[in-house]
C-alpha positions as CSV (number, residue, x, y, z in Angstrom):
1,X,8.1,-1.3,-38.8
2,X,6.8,1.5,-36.0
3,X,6.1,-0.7,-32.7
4,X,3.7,1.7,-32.0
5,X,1.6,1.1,-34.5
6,X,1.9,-3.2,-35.7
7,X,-0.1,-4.0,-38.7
8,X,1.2,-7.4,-38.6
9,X,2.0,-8.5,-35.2
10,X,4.5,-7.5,-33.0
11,X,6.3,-8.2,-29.5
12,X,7.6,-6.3,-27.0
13,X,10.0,-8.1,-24.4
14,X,9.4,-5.9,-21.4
15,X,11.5,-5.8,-18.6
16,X,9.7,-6.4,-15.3
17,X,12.7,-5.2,-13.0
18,X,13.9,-6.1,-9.7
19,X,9.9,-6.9,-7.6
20,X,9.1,-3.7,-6.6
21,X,6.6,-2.6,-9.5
22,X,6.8,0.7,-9.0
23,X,10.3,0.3,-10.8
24,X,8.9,-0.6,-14.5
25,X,10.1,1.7,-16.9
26,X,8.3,4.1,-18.5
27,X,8.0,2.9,-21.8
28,X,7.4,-1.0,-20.0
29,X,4.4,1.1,-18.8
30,X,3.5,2.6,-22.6
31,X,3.2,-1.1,-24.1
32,X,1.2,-2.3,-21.3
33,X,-1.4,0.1,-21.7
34,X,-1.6,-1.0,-25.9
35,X,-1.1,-4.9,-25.1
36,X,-3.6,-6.5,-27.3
37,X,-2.4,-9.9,-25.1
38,X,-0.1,-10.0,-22.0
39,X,2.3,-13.2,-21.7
40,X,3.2,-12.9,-17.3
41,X,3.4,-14.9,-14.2
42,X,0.6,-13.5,-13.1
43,X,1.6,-14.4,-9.5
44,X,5.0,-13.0,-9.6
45,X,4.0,-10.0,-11.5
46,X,0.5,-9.4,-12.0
47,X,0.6,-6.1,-10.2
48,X,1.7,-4.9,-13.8
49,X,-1.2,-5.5,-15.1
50,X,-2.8,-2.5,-13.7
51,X,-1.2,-0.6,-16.7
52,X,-3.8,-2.7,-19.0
53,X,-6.4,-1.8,-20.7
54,X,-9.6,-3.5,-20.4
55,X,-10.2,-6.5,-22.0
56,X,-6.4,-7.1,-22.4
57,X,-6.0,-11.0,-22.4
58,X,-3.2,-12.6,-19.9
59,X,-2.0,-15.3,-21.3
60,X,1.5,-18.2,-20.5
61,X,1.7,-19.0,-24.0
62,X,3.4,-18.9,-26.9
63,X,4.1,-15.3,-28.2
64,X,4.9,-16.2,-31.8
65,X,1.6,-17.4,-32.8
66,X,-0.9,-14.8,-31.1
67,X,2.1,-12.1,-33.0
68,X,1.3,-14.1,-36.1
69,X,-2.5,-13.0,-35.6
70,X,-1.5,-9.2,-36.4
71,X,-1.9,-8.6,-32.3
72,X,0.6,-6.3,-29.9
73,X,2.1,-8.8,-27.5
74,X,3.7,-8.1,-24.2
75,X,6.2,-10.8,-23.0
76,X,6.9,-9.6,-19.3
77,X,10.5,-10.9,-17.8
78,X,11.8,-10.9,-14.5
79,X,14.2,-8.3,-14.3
80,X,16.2,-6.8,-17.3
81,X,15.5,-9.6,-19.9
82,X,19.1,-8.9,-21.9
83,X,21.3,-10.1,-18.0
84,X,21.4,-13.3,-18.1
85,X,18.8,-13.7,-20.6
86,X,16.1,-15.9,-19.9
87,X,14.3,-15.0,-23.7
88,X,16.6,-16.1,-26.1
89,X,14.6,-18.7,-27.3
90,X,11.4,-16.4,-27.5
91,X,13.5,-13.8,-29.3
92,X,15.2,-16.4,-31.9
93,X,11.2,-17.7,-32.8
94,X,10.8,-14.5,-33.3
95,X,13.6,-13.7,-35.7
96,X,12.6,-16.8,-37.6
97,X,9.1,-16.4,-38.0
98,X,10.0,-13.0,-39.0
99,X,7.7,-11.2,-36.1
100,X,9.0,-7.9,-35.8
101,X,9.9,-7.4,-31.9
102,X,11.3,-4.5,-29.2
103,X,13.4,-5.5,-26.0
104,X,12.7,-3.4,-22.7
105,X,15.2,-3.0,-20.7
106,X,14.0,-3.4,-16.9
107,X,16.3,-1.6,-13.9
108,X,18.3,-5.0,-13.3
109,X,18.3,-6.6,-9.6
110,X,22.5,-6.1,-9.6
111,X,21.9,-2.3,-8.9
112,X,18.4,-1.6,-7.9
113,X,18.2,-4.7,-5.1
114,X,22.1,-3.0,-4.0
115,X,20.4,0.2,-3.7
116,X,17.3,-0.9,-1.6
117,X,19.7,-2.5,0.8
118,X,21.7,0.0,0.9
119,X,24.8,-0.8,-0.2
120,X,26.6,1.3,-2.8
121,X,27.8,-0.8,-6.5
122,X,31.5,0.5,-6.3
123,X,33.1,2.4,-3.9
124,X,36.5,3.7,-3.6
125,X,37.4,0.5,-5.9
126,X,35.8,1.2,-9.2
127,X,35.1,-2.6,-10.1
128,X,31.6,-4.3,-10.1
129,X,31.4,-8.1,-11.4
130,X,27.6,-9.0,-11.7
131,X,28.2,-13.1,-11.9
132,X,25.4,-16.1,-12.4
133,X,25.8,-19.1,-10.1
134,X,23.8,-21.0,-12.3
135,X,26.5,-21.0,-15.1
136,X,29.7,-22.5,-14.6
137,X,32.1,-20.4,-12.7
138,X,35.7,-20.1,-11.8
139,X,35.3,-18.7,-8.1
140,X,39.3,-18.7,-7.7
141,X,39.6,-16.0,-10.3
142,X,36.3,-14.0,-8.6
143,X,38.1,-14.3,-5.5
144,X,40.6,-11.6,-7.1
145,X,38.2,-9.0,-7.7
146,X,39.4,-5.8,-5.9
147,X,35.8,-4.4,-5.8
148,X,32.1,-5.3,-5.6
149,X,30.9,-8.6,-6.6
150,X,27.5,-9.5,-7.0
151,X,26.4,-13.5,-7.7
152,X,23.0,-14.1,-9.2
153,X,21.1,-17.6,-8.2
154,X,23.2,-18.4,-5.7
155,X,21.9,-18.9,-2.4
156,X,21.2,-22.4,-2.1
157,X,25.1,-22.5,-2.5
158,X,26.0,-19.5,-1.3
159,X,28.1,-21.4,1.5
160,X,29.9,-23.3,-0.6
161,X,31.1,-20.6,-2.6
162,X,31.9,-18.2,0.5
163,X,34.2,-21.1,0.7
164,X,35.4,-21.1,-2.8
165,X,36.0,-17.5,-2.9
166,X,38.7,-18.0,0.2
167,X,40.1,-21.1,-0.9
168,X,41.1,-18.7,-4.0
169,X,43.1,-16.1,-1.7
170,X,40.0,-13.9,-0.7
171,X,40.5,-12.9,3.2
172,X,37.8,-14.6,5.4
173,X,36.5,-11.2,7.4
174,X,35.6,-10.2,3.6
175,X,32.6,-8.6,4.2
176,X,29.3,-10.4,2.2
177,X,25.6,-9.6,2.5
178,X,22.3,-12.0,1.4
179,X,19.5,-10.6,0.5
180,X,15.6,-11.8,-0.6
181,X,13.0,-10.7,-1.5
182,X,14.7,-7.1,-3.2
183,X,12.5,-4.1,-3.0
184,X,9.8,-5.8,-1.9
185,X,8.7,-5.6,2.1
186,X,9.6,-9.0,1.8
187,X,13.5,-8.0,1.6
188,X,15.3,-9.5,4.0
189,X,18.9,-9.1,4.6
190,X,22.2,-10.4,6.6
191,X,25.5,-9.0,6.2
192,X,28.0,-11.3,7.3
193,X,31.8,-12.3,6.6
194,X,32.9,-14.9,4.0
195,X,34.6,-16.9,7.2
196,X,30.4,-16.8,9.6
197,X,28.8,-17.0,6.4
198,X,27.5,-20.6,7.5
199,X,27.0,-19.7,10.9
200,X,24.7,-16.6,10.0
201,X,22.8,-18.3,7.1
202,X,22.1,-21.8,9.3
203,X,18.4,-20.3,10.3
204,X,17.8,-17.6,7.6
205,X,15.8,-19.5,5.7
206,X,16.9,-17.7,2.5
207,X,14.5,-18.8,-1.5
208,X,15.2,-17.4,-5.0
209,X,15.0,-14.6,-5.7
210,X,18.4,-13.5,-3.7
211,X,21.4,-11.8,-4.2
212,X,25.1,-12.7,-2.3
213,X,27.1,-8.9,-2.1
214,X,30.7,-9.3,-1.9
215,X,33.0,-6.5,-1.1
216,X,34.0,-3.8,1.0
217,X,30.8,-1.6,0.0
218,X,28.8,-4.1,2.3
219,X,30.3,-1.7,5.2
220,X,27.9,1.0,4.0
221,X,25.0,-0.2,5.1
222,X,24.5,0.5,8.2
223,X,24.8,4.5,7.4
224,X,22.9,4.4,4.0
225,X,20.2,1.6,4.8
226,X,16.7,3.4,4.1
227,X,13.9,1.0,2.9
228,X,14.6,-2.0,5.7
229,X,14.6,0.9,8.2
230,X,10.9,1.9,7.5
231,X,9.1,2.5,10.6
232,X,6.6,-0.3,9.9
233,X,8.9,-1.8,7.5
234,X,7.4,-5.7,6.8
235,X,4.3,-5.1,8.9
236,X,0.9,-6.4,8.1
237,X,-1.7,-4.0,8.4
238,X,-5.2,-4.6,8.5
239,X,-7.2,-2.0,7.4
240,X,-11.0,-2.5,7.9
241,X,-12.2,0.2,5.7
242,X,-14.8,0.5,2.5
243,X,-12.8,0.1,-0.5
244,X,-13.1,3.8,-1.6
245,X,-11.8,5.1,1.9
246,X,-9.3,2.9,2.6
247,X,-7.1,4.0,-1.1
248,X,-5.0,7.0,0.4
249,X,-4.2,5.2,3.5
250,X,-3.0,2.0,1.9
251,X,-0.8,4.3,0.1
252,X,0.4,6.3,2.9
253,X,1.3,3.0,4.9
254,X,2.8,1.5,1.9
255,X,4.7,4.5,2.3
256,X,5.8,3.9,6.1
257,X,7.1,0.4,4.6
258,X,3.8,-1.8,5.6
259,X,2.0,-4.3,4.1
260,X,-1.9,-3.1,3.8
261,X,-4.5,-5.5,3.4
262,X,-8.0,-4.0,2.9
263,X,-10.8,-6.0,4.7
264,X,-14.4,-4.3,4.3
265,X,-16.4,-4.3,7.6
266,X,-19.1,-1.7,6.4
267,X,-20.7,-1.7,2.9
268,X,-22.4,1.7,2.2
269,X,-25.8,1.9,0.9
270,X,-28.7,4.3,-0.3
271,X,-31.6,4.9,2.1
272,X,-34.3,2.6,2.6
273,X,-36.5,5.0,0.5
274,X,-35.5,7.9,-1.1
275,X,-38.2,10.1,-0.4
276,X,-36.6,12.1,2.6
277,X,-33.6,12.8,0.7
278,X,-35.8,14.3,-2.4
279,X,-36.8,16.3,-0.1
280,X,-33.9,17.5,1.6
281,X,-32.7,18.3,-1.8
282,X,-35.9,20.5,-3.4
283,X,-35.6,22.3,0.2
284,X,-31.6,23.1,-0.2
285,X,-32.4,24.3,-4.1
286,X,-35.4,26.1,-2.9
287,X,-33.6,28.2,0.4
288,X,-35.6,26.0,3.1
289,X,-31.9,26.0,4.7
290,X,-29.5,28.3,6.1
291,X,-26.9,26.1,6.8
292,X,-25.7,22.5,5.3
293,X,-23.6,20.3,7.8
294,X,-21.6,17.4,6.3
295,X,-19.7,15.0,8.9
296,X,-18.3,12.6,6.6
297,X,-17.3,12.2,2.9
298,X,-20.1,9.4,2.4
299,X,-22.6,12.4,3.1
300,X,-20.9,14.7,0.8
301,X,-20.8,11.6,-1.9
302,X,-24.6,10.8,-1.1
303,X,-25.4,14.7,-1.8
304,X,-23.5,14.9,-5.0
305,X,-25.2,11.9,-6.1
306,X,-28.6,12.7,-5.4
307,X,-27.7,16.4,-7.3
308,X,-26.4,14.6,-10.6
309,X,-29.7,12.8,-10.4
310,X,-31.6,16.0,-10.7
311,X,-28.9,17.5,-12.7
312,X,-27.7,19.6,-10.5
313,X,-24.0,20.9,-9.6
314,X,-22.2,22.8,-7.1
315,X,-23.7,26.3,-8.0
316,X,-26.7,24.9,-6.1
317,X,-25.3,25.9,-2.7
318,X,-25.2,29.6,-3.6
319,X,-26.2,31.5,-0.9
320,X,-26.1,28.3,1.8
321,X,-23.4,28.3,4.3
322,X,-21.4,24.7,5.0
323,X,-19.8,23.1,7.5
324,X,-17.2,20.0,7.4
325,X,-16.0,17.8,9.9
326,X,-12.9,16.0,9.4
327,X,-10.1,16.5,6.3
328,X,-11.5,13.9,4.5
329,X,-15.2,15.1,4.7
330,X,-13.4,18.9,3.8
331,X,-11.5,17.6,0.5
332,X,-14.5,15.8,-0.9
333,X,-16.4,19.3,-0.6
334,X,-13.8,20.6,-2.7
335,X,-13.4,18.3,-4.9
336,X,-17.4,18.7,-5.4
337,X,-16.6,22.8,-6.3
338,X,-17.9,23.5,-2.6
339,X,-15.5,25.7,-0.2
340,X,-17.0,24.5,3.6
341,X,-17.3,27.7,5.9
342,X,-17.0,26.2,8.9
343,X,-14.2,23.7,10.0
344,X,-13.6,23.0,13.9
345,X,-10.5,24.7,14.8
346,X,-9.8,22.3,17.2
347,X,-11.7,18.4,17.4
348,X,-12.6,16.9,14.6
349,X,-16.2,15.7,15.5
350,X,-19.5,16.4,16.2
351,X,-18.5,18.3,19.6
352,X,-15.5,20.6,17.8
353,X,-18.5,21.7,15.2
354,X,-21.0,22.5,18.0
355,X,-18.2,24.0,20.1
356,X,-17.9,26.7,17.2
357,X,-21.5,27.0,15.5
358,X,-22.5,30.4,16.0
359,X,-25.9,30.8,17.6
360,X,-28.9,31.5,15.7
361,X,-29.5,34.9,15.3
362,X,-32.9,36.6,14.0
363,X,-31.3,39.6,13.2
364,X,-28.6,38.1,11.2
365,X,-30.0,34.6,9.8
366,X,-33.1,34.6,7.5
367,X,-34.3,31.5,8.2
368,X,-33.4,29.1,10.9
369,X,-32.7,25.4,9.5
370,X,-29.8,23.2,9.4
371,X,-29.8,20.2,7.2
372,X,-27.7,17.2,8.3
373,X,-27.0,14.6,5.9
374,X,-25.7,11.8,7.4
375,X,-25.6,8.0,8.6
376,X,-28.0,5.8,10.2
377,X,-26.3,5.2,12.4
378,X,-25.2,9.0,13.8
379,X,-25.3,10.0,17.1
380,X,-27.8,13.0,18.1
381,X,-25.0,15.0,19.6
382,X,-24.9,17.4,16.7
383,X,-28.6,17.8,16.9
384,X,-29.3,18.1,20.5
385,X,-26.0,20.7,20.6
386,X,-27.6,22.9,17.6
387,X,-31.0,22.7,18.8
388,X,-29.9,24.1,21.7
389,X,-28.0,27.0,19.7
390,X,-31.3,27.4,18.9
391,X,-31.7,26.1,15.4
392,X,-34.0,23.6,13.5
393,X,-32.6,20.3,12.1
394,X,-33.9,18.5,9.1
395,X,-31.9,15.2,10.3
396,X,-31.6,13.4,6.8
397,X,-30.9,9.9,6.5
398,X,-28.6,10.3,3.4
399,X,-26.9,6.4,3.7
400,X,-27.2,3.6,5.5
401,X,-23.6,1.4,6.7
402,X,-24.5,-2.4,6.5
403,X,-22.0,-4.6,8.2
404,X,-20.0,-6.5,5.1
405,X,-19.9,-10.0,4.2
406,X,-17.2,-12.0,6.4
407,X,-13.1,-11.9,4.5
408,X,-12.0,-15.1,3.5
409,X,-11.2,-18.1,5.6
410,X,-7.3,-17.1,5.6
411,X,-8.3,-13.4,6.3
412,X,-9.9,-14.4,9.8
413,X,-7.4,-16.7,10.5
414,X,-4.8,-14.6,10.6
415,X,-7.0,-12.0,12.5
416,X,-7.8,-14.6,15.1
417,X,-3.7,-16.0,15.5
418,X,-1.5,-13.0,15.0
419,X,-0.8,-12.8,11.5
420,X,-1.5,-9.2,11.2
421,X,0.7,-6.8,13.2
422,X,-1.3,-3.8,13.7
423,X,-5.2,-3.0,13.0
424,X,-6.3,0.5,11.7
425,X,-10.0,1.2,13.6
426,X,-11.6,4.0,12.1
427,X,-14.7,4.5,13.7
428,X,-16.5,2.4,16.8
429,X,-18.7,0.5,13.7
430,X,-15.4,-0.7,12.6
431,X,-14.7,-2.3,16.2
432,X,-17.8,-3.7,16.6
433,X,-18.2,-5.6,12.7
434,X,-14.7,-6.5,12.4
435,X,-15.2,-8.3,15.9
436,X,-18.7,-9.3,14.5
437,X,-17.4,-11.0,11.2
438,X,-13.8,-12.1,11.7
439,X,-13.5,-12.3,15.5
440,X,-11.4,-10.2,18.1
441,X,-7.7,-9.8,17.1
442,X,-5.0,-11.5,18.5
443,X,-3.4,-10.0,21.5
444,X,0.1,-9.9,19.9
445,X,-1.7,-7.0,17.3
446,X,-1.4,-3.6,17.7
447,X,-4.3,-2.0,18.2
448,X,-4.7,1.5,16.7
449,X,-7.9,4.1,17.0
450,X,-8.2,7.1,15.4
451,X,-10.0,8.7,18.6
452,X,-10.9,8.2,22.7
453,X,-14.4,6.9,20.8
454,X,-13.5,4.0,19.5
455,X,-11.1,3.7,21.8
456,X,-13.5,3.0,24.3
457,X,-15.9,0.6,22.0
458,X,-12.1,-1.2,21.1
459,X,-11.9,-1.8,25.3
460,X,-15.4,-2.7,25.5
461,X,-14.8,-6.1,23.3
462,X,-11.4,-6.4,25.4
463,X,-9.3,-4.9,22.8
464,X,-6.0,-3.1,24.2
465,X,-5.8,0.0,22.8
466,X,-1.5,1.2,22.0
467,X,-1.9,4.0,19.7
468,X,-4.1,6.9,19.5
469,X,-4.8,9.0,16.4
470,X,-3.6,13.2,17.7
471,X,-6.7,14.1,15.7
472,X,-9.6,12.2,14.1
473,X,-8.3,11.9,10.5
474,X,-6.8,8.4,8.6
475,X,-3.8,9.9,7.3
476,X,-2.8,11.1,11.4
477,X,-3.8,7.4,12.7
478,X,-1.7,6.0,10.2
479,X,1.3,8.9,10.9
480,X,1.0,7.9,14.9
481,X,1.2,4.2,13.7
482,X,4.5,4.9,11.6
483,X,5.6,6.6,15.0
484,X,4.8,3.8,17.6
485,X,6.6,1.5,14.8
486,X,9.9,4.1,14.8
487,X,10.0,3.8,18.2
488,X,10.1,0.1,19.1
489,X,12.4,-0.3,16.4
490,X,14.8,2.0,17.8
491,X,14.4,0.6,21.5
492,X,15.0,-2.3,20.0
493,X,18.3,-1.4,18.1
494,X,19.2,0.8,21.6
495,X,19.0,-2.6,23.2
496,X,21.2,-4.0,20.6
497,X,18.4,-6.7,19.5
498,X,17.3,-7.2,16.5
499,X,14.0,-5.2,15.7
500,X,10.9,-7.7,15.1
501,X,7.4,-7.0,13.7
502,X,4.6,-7.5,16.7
503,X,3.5,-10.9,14.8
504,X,6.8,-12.6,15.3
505,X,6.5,-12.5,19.2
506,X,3.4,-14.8,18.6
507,X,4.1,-18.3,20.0
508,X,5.2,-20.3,17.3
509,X,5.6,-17.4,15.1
510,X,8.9,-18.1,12.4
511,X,12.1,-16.7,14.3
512,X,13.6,-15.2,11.5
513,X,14.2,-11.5,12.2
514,X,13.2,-9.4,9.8
């Protein structure tokens, strides 16, 4: 029977792979998406189930008897479910109740958790013995393997059989490496010798999942370590954003190695009335305006709405020039079918725009109006600067920004004591309802502002400002994050410490080094 199409029941035993979930396979992915029911520990793995459809149903039961029902079932495993098996049982119920079934394979912890750490499977000694200390083993005749040896389950004994290993002829300075948490930014990682092992595990405070690396190809790492060597590798990042602005940069810090953690402060919302905006849009459709200024992508998004309400599209700007501030405000302009005109050269605000608006011109410009949809809350720099350009602004509220509902009690709490490492401030409105709902963060946080703006509101509530966006955009606050990170890492290193995430120098913060 085709798996892809079950007419009476099937089940697919997908590999989940190592803990990064980024690492399912492709076809892991494929069944996902057709899952009539999903069997997963939704809190090891339920970042898989954003390859669902909707209206899949997550289940821990049995996957016989929903197969039996003529339904697709996915039975998510850690790892790759054929090493060290852990659905033999599962698969055998299958087999007897005659429930047609596909296994997965996942990319299995052995290689994938080696290659996060950075430490190569074989080197110039072609062997690699992939062990389970759960199952009875014969350490004396692991001790003679000439290459790489890699023991599954085995940390809470991993002493013990460090020991074993040189009781069986294995030289004590044999190099070894622990590691948690693989491909996660929870990996953690200490390379050791079978002879310290005890000494450098005493305070490592080391859980299952883990891995123990035996072998000569432990030497590697410190020339081929890459993902523990992020620049904000482990850190916590607090990004007080709106859900819709806050996607790219989560995914450009996950890329730096961090931890984002999205906590609205501002909730956007239409006007008060709508009657100003109707306007604004039956004056842009019938040429009241000469040019259309957008400074954010809210106002571009308020504007596109408004037009799909009157069925309108892009080829309603014909003949209106546009100006952008910001990348973000540019992109969603584009997005929209719009090419902007006018982008500052130079600073990204209201003052880079003025600074290159060309004046008003009878001889050159029709008519003599500029409408602004923006904010509430904006500032009248742009108007009083193109006003005295000599133009006419048709000041529009297009959205109001509402301060959000407080995060959760564990949210502030780890606001308030240190838990986070750095804070992303995007705008002064930012400063002041973060401060306003969750309280001032803790002095061991890193504060981060993506201009001298909100810099300045930041110092007002007694923030201390380290980092400084180079220009007003997310993705260059977040890049000038990633370099303040690099570089205490590597002054750390130079002083032959062990680097440490800014929350770890809290008092009473866990001493385990990351």
């Amino acid at each position: 029977m085709s798996s892809d199409s079950p007419t009476s029941g099937f089940v697919a035993f997908v590999g989940a792979g190592p803990g990064d979930p980024n690492l399912l396979t492709l076809r892991g992915a494929e069944l996902l998406g057709k899952a009539d029911v999903v069997v997963v520990d939704e809190e090891r793995y339920g970042a898989l189930l954003r390859h669902c459809r909707a209206g899949v149903e997550v289940v821990s039961g049995d996957v016989v008897g929903h197969a039996k029902r003529g339904r697709l079932v996915v039975r998510v495993s850690e790892g790759d479910p054929m090493l060290f098996s852990s659905i033999t049982e599962e698969v055998a119920a299958c087999v007897a109740a005659e429930v047609d079934f596909e296994i997965v394979p996942g990319v299995p912890p052995a290689t994938a958790v080696l290659a996060y750490a950075g430490i190569p499977p074989a080197t110039s000694v072609p062997e690699f013995r992939v062990v389970d200390a759960a199952q009875d083993q014969d350490w004396s005749s692991h001790a003679g393997c000439p290459g790489t040896l890699v023991i599954y389950n085995g940390v809470a004994e991993a002493v013990s059989i460090g020991k074993a290993l040189i009781a069986g002829g294995k030289p004590d300075h044999t190099p070894v490496a622990v590691s948690s948490g693989g491909t996660t930014t929870e990996q953690y990682t200490v390379v050791s010798t079978l002879g310290r092992l005890q000494a450098d595990l005493k305070h490592a405070g080391f859980t299952e999942p883990a891995l123990i690396v035996v072998g000569d190809a432990v030497g590697q790492r410190d020339k081929l370590s890459w993902f523990e060597t992020k620049p904000l590798f482990g850190w916590r990042v607090l990004v007080p954003r709106t859900k819709e602005q806050s996607k790219s940069l989560t995914e450009q810090l996950i890329s730096y190695g961090a931890v984002p953690e999205e906590v609205p402060t501002i909730s956007v919302e239409p006007p008060r009335t709508p009657q100003q905006m109707d306007r604004a849009i039956k004056g842009l459709v019938t040429g009241r305006y000469e040019w259309v200024a957008f400074t954010s992508a809210n106002a571009v998004k308020a504007v596109r709405e408004k037009f799909e309400e009157y069925g309108l599209d892009a080829r309603a700007f014909a003949g209106l020039k546009v100006a952008a501030v910001g990348d973000a405000t540019a992109r969603a302009l584009v997005e929209f079918g719009v090419k902007p005109d006018l982008l500052p050269s130079g600073e990204q605000s209201s003052e880079g725009l003025v600074a290159e608006w060309p004046p008003y011109d009878s001889m050159l410009d029709p008519i003599n109006r500029v409408l602004l949809p923006r904010a509430d809350i904006s500032t009248d720099t742009l108007v009083a600067g193109l006003t005295e350009l000599g133009w006419e602004c048709d000041d529009v509220t297009a959205y109001r920004t509402v301060r959000a509902a407080p995060p959760p009690a564990p949210i502030r709490e780890a606001i308030k004591g240190g838990g986070f490492d750095a804070v992303l401030f995007t705008s002064s409105s930012t400063v002041r309802n973060l401060v306003g709902i969750a309280g001032k963060p803790h002095n061991v946080t890193v504060i981060a502002v993506i201009g001298p703006q909100t810099a300045n509101t930041a110092e007002e509530f007694g923030l201390r400002v380290d980092v400084m966006a180079d220009k007003p955009s997310a993705s260059a606050l977040a890049a000038a994050l990633a370099e303040y990170g690099a570089k205490q890492r590597q002054a750390a290193v130079s002083a032959g410490d062990t680097p440490r995430r800014p929350s770890q120098n809290r008092r009473g913060a866990r001493r385990r080094a990351k």
